[in-house]
C-alpha positions, 0 to 999 in steps of 0.5 A: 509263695508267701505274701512278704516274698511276692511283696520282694519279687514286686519290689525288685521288678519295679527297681529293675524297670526305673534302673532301665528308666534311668540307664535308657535317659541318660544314654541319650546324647551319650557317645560310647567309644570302643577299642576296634575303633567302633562307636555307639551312640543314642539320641532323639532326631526327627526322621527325614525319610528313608530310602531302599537299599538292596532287597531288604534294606533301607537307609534312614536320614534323620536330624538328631538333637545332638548330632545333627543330620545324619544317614545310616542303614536300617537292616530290613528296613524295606519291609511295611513293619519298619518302614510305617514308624520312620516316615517324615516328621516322626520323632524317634530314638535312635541308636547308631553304631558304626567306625569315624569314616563309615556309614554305619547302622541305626535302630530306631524306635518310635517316640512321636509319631506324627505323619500317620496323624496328618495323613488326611490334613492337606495343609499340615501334610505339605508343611511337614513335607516342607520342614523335613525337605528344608532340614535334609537340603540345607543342614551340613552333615553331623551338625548338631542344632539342638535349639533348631530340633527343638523348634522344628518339633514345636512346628511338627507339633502344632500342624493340625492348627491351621490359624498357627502353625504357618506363622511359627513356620516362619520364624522357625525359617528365620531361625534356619538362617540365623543358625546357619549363618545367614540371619536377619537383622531386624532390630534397627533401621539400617538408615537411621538406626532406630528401632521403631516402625520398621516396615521392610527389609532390604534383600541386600542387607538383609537389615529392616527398613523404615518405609518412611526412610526408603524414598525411592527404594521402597518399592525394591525393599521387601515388607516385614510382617508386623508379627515378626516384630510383635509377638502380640500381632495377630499374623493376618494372610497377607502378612504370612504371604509377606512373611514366606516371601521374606524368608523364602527370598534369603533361603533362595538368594543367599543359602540354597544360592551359597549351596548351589541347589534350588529351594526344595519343592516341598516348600513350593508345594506348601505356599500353594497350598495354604493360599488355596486354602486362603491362609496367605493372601496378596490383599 
């Protein structure tokens, strides 16, 4: 073959590579409808965990970037090879095909992998099990949140450092209740409307509080962490404490409450672990 032929063949496998590049990028979001009533689409979601289903199956849960939380059956899915890739906390890029009212079927490949990663980092395992636990209880299915995808990423991302994942843990639950309808106002005093030295929340209203304002009810109030408000503050282990309690007393009191279900047990797990390990503190 002479050498303009091979230059030939080489640009032409290199324009059928990028053209694979663009059609796989912009497929992503993407739903295709069919005449049999059949639809397919692909996106980006974090895995969720997946169950077996029958000798060789499985069915993945995952939360989607552009449609939500979603399950579907992986064929053979029981076996080591599929099953290591979906585990909780992995990115993938699925492609679902099914009809409007059925469950339907995913094939997913591996885009972040990141429970593999953390296998041996306690801390950061129990906060991934938290985060995946949190989204598979509370989100409603077929929901898309693609700004909660994207923030659950940057958490999933930032486990293995320990001075900082625990603080962008709470404010990506204090994001959780605000997409789902039960956010905060943090912004002004619920007595007095202004907007400096707010210290507490009230778990009523769920509005900040000047402690200087409560009078007798301040012992009731919970305590708003300086680093929620200041992005300059440096999270100590007693503001991360009182920043769980807070957002573990709305996730409690008003969305697992509203869902009639109790707080997953990851989540428990998580703030056990980060006290023994001295990352909150009561004093």
């Amino acid at each position: 073959m002479g050498q303009a032929a091979r230059k030939s063949n080489l640009a032409g496998g290199a324009g059928r590579a990028a053209g694979k590049l663009r059609h796989r990028a912009l497929c992503v979001g993407r739903v295709r409808a069919y005449p049999s009533g059949m639809a397919e689409w692909t996106d980006r979601a974090i895995s969720l965990g997946l169950r077996r289903f029958g000798e060789t199956g499985a069915i993945l849960e995952v939360f989607a970037r552009e449609h939500g939380r979603r399950r579907a059956m992986i064929h053979g899915g029981a076996s080591q090879k599929k099953r290591g890739p979906m585990q909780p906390g992995n990115t993938l890029l699925v492609t679902w095909k099914g009809g409007e009212d059925r469950l339907g079927f995913f094939t997913a490949e591996m885009e972040s992998e990141r429970a593999s990663r953390h296998m041996a980092n306690a801390e950061a395992l129990v906060g991934l099990s938290a985060l995946t636990d949190l989204l598979a209880a509370a989100m409603p299915e077929g929901e898309a949140k693609p700004a909660l995808f994207d923030a659950a990423e940057t958490v999933l991302d930032m486990l293995d450092e320990p001075a900082i994942w625990p603080a962008l843990f709470i404010r990506w639950e204090l994001g959780l209740l605000s997409m789902l309808g039960y956010g905060l106002d943090l912004a002004t005093c619920a007595v007095s409307g202004g907007n400096d030295g707010l210290t507490h929340v009230s778990p009523k209203s769920g509005r900040a509080v000047r402690g200087s304002e409560a009078g007798e009810y301040l012992d009731r109030l919970l305590p708003l962490p300086a680093f929620l408000l200041d992005a300059t503050a440096p999270p100590t282990p007693v503001d991360i404490r009182a920043g769980f309690r807070l957002t573990g007393h709305f996730l409690q009191e008003r969305l697992f409450s509203d869902l009639n279900r109790g707080m997953p047990e990851a989540r428990h797990l998580m703030i056990d672990r980060l006290e023994r390990a001295g990352r909150l503190s009561s004093v």
